[in-house]
N, C-alpha and C positions, 0 to 999 in steps of 0.2 A: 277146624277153622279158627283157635283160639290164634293163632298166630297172625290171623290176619282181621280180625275183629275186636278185640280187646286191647283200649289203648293202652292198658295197664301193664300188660306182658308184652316181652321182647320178640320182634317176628324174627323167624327163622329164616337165614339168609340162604339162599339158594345154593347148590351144591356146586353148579356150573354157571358162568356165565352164560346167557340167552345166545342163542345163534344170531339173532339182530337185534337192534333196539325197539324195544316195544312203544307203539304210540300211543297215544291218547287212546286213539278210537280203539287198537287194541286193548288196552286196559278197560275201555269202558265194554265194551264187549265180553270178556271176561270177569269181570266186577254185576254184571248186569245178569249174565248165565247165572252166576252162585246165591244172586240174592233172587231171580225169576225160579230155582231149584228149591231156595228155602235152606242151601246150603250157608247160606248166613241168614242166621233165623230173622225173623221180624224184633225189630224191637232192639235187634245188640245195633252198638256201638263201633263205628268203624274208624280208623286210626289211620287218617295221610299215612306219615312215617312210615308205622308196620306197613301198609299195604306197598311203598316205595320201598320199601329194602326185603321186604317177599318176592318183588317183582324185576328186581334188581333193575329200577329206573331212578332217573328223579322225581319229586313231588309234582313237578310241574305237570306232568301228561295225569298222574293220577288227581290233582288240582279238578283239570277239567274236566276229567270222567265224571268224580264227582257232581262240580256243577251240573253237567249231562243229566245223573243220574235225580238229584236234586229235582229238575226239571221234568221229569218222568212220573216225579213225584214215587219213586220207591226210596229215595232217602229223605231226610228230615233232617234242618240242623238245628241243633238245641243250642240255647244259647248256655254258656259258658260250659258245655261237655261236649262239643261234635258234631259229629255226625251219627244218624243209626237208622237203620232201615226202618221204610214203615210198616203198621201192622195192617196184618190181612184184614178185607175186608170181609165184614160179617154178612148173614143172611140177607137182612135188611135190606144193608147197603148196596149188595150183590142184584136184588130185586128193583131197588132205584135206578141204579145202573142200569140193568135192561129193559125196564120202563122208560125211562128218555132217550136209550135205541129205537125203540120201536116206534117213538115220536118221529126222530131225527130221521131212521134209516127209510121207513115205510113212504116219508113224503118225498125224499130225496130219489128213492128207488122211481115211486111211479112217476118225477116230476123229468126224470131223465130217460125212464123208457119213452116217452113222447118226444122228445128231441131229437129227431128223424138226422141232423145235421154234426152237433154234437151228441150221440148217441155212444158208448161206452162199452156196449154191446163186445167189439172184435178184442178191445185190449184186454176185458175181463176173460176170455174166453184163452186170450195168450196167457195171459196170467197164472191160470187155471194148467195151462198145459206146462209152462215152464215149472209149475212144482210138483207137476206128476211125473213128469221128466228125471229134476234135483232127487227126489226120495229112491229114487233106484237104485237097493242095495244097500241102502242106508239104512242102518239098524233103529237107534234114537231120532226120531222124524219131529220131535216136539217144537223145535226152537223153529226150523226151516217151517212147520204150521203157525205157529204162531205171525213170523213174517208175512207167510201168503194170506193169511186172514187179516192182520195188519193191513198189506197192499190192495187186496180187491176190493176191502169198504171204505179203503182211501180213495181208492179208483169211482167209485160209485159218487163218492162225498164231494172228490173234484169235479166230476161233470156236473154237479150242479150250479155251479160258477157262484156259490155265494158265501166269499169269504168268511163270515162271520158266524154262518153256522158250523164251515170248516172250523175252525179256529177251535168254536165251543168242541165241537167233536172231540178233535185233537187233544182236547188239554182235560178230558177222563181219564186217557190212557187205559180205556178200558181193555183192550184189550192184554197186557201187563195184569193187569190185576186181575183178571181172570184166570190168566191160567197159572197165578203165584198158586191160586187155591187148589187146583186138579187140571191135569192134564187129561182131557174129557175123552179126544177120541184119539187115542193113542197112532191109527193107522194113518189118518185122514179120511178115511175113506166116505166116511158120513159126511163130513164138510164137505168135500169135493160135490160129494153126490146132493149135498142143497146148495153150494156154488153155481155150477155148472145150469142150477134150475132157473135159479136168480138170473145167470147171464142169458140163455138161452129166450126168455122171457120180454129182458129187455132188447136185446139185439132183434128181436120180430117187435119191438117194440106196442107191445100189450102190457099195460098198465096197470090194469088189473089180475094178469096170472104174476107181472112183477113183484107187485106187494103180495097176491097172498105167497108168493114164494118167499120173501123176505120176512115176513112175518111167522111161515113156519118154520124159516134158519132161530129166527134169533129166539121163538119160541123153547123151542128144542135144543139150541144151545143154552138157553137161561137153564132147562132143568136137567144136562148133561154136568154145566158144570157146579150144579147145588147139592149132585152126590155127594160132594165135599160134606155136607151136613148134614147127612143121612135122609130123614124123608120128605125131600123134594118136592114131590107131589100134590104135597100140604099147603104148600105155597102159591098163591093166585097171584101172576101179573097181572096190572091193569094198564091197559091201553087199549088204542082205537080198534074199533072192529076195521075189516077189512075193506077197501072202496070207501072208507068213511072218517076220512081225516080231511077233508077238506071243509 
């Protein structure tokens, strides 16, 4: 990756020119894979230019990736050096994180299994099907999980129709930084199987098997992906008991 993260050295111009012109959203898509891999470490330095004459475009599409990425909050721009990825998030911060999930998801879950009308129930359940669908045959399943876990607790977060929680949600990007640190369930299989509990819950619209199933997702994902730091276990989230955040 020195070629394409050190603004210091000259990137390596491509061998052939690209079969189309890469856009923006492609650039940021690709820019976004290598630093959500870790393949542009935390912390390096990433260089317009080089990344334009690697990619054989102009600055302009990788411009807005950038910004994109900026926005995502996995780049950072320093002032008078750049741009450079940010650095993973620690223990700690890993555990704040899913302590204000469990705030945000647990009220949001049961406040919309009771919405008989806007109820959210069938699209999480499409949801669910359409990425069990996509993985078929597909070797590396990470990025397509990432996405689906992205979409279903969006999906959740919209039926609550309350902007401003959306919005806070939104701009953690927890999910991003989660799995910069470990990619927890490599199959899907265990997300699926507390997805599918969560939806199943609220589409019969019960409130209470909603949250404690949302509460054993994100439980269980907090110390899936704090492997990352060996012993996990050690670690006590705080948040509400279950039926008891109101």
């Amino acid at each position: 990756m020195a070629s394409v993260v050190d603004a210091g050295q000259e990137a390596t111009r491509p061998s052939t020119a690209p079969a189309r012109r890469l856009s923006s959203d492609d650039v940021y898509n690709r820019l976004r894979a290598l630093i959500l891999e870790n393949a542009i470490a935390p912390g390096e330095r990433v260089n317009i230019d080089a990344l334009a004459r690697q990619l054989g475009v102009s600055q302009t599409p990788v411009r807005e990736a950038v910004r994109r990425l900026e926005g995502d909050q996995l780049l950072n721009k320093v002032p008078g050096k750049g741009y450079q990825t940010t650095p993973l998030l620690d223990l700690d911060r890993l555990r704040q994180l899913f302590e204000f999930r469990l705030v945000v998801d647990l009220w949001a879950v049961r406040a919309v299994a009771v919405n008989r009308l806007g109820n959210p129930g069938p699209q999480l359940r499409e949801e669910i099907d359409r990425f069990t669908r996509a993985i078929v045959g597909v070797g590396d399943i990470r990025h397509l999980l990432l996405e689906h876990d992205t979409r279903f607790h969006g999906l959740v977060l919209g039926a609550l129709g309350n902007d401003v929680a959306k919005t806070a949600y939104d701009q953690t990007h927890c999910h991003f930084h989660a799995f910069r640190l470990y990619s927890a369930d490599t199959s899907g299989a265990v997300t699926v199987d507390e997805h599918a509990r969560v939806a199943r819950a609220i589409e019969a619209c019960d409130a209470d098997e909603a949250e404690a199933a949302m509460h054993h997702h994100l439980t269980n994902a907090f110390y899936r992906f704090s492997e990352a730091f060996g012993s996990s276990r050690d670690v006590q989230l705080r948040h509400p008991e279950p039926a008891r955040i109101f």
